[in-house]
Residue frames as a rotation matrix with the C-alpha (Angstrom) as fourth column:
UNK 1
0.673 -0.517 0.529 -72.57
-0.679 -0.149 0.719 -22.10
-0.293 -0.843 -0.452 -140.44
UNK 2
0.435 -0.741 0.511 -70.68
0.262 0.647 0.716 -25.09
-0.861 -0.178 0.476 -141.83
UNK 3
0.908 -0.231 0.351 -69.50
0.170 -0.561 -0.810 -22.85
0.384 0.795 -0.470 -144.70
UNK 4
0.810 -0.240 0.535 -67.92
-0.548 -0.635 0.544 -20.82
0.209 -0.734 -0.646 -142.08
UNK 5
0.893 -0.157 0.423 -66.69
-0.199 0.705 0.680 -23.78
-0.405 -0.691 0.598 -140.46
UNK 6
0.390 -0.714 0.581 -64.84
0.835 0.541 0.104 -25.01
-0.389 0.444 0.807 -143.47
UNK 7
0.601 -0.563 0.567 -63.39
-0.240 -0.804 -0.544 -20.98
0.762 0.190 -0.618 -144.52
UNK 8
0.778 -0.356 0.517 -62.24
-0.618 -0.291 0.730 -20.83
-0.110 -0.888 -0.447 -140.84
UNK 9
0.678 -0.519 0.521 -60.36
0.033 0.730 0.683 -24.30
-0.734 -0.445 0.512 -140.85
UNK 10
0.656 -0.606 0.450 -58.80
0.619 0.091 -0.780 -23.99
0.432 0.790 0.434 -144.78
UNK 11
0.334 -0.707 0.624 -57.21
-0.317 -0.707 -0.632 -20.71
0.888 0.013 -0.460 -143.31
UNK 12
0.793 -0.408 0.452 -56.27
-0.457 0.092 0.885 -22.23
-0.403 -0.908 -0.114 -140.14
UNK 13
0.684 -0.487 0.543 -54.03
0.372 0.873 0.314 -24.92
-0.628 -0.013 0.778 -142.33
UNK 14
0.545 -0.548 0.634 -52.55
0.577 -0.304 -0.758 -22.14
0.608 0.779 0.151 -144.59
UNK 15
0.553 -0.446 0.704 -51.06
-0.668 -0.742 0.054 -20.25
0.498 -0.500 -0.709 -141.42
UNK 16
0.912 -0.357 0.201 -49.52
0.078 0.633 0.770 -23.33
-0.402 -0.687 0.605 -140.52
UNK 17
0.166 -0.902 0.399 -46.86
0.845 -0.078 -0.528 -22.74
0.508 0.425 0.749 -143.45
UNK 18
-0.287 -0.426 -0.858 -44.37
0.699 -0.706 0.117 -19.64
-0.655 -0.566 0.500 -141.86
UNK 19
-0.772 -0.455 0.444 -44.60
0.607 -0.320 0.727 -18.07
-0.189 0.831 0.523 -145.00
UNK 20
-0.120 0.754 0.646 -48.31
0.319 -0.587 0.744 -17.17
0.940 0.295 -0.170 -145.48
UNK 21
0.114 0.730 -0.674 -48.54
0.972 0.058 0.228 -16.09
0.206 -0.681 -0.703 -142.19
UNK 22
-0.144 -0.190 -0.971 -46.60
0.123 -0.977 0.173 -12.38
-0.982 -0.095 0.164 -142.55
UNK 23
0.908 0.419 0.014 -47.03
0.191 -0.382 -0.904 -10.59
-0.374 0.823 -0.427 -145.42
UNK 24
-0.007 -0.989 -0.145 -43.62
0.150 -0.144 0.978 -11.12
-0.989 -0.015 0.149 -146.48
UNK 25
-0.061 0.375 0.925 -45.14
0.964 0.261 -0.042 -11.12
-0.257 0.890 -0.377 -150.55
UNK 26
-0.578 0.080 -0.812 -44.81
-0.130 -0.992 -0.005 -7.52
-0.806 0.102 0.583 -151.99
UNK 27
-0.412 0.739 -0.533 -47.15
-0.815 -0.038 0.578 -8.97
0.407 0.672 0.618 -155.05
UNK 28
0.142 0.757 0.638 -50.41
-0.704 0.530 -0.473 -10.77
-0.696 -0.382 0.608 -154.82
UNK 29
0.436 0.320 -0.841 -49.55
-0.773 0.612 -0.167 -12.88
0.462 0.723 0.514 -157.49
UNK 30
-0.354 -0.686 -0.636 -46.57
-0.111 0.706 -0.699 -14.33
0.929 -0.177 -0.326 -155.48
UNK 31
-0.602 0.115 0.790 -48.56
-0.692 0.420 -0.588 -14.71
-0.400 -0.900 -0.173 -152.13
UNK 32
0.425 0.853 0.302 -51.51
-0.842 0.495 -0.213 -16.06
-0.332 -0.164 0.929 -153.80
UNK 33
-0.062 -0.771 -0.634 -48.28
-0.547 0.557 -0.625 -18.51
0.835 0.308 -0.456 -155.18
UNK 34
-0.638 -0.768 0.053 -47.49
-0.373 0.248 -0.894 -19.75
0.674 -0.590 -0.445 -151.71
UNK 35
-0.241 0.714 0.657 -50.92
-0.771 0.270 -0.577 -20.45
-0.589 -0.646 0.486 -150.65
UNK 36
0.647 0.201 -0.736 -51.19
-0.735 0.423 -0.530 -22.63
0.205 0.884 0.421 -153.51
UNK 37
-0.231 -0.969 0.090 -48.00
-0.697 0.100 -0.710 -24.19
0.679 -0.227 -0.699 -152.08
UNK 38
-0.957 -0.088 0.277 -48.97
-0.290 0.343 -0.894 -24.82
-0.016 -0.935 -0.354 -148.67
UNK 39
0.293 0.921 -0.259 -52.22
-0.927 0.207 -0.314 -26.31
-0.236 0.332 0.914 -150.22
UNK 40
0.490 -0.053 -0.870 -50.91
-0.719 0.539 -0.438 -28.46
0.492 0.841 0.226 -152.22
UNK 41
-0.182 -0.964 0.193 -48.95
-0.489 -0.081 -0.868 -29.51
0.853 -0.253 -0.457 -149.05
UNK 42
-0.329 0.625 0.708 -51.86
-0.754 0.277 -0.595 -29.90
-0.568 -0.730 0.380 -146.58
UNK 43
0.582 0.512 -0.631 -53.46
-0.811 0.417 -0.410 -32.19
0.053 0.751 0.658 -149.70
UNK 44
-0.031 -0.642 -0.766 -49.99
-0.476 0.683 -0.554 -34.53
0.879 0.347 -0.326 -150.52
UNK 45
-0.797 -0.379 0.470 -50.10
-0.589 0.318 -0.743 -35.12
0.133 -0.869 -0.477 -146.47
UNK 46
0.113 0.984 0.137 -53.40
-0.950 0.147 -0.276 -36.36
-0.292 -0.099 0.951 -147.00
UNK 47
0.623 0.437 -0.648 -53.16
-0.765 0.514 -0.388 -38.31
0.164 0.738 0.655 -149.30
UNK 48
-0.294 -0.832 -0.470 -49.95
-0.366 0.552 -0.749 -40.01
0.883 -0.048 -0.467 -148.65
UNK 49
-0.579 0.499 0.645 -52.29
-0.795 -0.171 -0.582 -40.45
-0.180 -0.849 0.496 -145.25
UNK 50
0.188 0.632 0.751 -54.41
-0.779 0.562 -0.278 -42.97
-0.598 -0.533 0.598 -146.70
């Protein structure tokens, strides 16, 4: 269950960006681009957090 937990919540913080949240990507290379993005985004806010 706390697998789960922590799938459930990563994708909760990539649908915060507009972008990943339609399927506006016509390749998978460029969505799996923009999740990589809005990673790297949820991360910098961390950090810059502590």
């Amino acid at each position: 269950m706390p697998r789960r937990w922590g799938v459930e919540r990563t994708f909760g913080w990539i649908t915060k960006h507009r972008r990943c949240v339609r399927d506006y990507e016509t390749k998978p290379d460029h969505h799996e681009a923009m999740v990589y993005i809005a990673m790297i985004a949820v991360m910098s806010r961390r950090l810059a957090r502590t």
